[in-house]
C-alpha positions as CSV (number, residue, x, y, z in Angstrom):
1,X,-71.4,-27.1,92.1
2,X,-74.7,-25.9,93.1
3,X,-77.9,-27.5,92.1
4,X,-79.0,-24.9,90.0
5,X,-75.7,-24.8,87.8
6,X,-76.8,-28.5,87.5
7,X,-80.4,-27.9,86.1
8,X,-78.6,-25.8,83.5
9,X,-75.9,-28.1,82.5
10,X,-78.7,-30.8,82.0
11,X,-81.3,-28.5,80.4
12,X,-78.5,-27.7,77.8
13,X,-76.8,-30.7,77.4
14,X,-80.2,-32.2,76.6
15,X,-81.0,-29.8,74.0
16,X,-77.4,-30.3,72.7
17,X,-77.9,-34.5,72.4
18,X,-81.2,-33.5,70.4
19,X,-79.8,-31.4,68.1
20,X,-76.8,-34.4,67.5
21,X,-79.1,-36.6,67.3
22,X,-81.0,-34.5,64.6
23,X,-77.9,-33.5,62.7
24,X,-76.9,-37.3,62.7
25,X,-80.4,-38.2,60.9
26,X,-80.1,-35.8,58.3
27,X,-76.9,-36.5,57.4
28,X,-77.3,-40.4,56.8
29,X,-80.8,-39.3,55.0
30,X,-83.2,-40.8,57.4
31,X,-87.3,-40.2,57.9
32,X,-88.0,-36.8,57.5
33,X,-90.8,-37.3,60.1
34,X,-88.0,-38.3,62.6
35,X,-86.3,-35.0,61.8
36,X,-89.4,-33.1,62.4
37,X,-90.4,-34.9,65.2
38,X,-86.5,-34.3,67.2
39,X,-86.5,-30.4,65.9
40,X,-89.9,-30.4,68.2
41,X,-88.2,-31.4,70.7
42,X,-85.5,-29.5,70.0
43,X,-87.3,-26.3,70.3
44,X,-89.3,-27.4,73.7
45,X,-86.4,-28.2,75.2
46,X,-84.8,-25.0,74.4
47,X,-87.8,-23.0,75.7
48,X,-87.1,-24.9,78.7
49,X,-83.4,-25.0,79.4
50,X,-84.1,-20.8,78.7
51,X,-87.0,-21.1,81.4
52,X,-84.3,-22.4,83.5
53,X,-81.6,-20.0,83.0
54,X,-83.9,-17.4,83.6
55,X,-85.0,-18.2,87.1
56,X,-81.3,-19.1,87.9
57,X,-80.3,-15.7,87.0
58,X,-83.8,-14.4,88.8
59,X,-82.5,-16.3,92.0
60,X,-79.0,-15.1,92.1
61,X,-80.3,-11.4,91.6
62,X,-82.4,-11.8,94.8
């Protein structure tokens, strides 16, 4: 496995434990400010892991 198939795997499984971890705080009714604070995250690390992906793809084109 090359390094950049790593970066990705990390970049989206950390947007995936966010998103858990959001879905789990909803559903046993906790602080909404928790909530809004992981669906920040949530979307940075998305813009991210997409950051990612696209200079993978960018690299292997080249």
């Amino acid at each position: 496995m090359s390094a950049s198939n790593t970066f990705v795997g990390i970049a989206v499984g950390a947007v995936f434990i966010v998103l858990l971890l959001g879905m789990a705080n909803m559903l046993r009714g906790g602080s909404a400010n928790t909530s809004q604070l992981l669906m920040r995250w949530r979307v940075g690390l998305q813009f991210l892991a997409i950051l990612i992906i696209l200079g993978v793809l960018w690299l292997r084109g080249h």
